[in-house]
C-alpha positions as CSV (number, residue, x, y, z in Angstrom):
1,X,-12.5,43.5,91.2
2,X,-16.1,42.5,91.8
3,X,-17.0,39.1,92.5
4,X,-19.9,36.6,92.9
5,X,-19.2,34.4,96.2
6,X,-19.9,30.9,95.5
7,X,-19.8,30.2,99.1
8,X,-20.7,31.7,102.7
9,X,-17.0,33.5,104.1
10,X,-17.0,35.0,107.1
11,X,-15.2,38.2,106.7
12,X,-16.4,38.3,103.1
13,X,-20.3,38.1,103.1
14,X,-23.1,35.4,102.5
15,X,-23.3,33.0,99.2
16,X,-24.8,35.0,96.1
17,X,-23.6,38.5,97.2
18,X,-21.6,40.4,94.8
19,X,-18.3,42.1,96.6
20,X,-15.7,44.3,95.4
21,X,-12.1,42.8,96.5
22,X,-8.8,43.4,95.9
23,X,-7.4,42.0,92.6
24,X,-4.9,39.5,93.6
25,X,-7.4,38.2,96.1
26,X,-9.1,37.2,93.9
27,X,-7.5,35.9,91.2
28,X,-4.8,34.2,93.4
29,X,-7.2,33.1,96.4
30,X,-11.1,33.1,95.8
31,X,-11.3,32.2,92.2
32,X,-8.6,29.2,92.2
33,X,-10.4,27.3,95.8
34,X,-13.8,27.5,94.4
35,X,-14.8,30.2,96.5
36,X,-16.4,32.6,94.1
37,X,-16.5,33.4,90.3
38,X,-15.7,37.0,88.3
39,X,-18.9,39.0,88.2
40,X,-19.6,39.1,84.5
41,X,-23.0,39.3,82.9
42,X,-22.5,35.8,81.6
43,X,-21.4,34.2,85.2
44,X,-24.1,35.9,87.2
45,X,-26.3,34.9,84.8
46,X,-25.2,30.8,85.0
47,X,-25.0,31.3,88.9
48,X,-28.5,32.5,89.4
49,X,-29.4,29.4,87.1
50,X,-27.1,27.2,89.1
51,X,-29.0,28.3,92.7
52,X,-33.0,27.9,91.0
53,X,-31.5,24.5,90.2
54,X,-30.4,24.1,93.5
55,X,-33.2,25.6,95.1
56,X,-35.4,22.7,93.6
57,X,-33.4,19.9,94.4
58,X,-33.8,21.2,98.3
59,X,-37.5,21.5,97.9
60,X,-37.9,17.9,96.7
61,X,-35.2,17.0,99.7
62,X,-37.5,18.5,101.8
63,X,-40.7,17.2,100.5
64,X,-39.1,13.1,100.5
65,X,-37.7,13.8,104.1
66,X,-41.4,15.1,105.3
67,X,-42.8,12.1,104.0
68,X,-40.1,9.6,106.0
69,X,-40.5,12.1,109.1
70,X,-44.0,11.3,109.3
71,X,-43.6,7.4,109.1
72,X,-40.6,7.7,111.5
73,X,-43.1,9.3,114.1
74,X,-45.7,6.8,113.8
75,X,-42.4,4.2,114.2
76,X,-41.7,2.7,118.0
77,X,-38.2,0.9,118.6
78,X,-37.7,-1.5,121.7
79,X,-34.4,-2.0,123.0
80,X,-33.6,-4.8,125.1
81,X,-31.1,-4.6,127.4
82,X,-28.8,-6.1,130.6
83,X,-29.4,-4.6,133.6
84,X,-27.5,-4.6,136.9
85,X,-28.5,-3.8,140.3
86,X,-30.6,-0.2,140.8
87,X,-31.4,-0.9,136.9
88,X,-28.3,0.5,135.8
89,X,-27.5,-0.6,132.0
90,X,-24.3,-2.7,131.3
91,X,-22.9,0.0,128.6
92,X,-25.5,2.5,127.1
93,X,-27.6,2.4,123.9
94,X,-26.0,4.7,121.3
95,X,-27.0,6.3,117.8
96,X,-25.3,2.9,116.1
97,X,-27.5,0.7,118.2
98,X,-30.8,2.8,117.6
99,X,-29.7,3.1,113.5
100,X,-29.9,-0.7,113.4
101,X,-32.8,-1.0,114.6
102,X,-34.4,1.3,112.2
103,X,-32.9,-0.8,109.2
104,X,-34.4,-3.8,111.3
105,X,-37.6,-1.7,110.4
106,X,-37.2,-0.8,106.6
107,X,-35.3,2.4,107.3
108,X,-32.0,3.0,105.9
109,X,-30.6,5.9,107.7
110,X,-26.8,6.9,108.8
111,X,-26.1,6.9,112.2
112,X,-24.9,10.5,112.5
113,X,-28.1,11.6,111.7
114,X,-29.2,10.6,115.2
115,X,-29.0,13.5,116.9
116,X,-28.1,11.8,120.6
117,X,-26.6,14.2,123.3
118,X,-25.4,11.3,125.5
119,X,-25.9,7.6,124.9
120,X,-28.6,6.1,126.8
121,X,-27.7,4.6,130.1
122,X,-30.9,4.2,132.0
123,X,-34.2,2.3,131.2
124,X,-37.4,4.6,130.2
125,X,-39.0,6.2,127.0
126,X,-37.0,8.5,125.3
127,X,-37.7,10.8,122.2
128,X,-35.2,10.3,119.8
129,X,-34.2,13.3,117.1
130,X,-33.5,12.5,113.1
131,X,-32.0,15.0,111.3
132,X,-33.6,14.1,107.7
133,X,-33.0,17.2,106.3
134,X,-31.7,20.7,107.4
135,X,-35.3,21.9,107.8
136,X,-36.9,18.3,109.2
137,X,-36.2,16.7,112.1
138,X,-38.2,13.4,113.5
139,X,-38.8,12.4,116.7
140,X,-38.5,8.2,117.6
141,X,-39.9,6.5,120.3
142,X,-37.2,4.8,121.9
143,X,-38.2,2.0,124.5
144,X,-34.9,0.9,126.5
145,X,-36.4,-2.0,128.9
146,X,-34.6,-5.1,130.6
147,X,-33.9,-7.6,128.4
């Protein structure tokens, strides 16, 4: 049976691609999940008007999160904290901590789009990631000094 994959599969193909498959793998596995439709002229032609649709709802993503990517670059966060002897930080400063200060600042923005390796434990500058989109990424200025 040929089929339209809805979604990527690993040992199938990519999203879009038209596959041949057996039968009851289909009707019993792909079809019922979501994974991917019957390849008739009528659903290849509402899938290919399904990804243009989706298509321009990632290129106005895009073009919003460009925009907020340059404010957030122009933005500068300080950080206050408590330091002990040889300036080590009591605790760290962590995505949370660095998302509340951008809603301090007007920006509304969930935490795990901070893209922190390891919290912050020492005092300095740091350049912070933001995942805004899958193709944008920001940089924040992150100031962690002694409070």
């Amino acid at each position: 049976m040929k089929i339209i994959l809805k979604k990527d599969i690993d040992t199938l193909g990519t999203s879009g691609q038209i596959i041949t498959v057996k039968n009851g793998y289909a009707r019993n596995y792909l079809i019922p999940q979501g994974l991917a439709l019957e390849a008739t002229p009528g659903n290849l032609r509402a899938f290919e008007f399904e990804n243009k649709a989706a298509q321009k709802r990632l290129q106005r993503g895009k073009k919003e999160a460009e925009g907020l990517a340059e404010k957030l670059e122009k933005l500068s966060l300080t950080v206050a904290v408590q330091v002990g002897e040889e300036e080590k930080l009591f605790g760290s400063v962590t995505s949370q901590n660095i998302a509340d200060l951008l809603k301090d600042n007007g920006f509304e923005l969930d935490r795990r789009k901070i893209i922190l390796e390891d919290p912050i434990k020492a005092l300095g500058v740091y350049d912070v990631p933001v995942k805004l989109h899958p193709e944008v990424t920001a940089n924040v200025k992150v100031w962690v000094v002694r409070e």
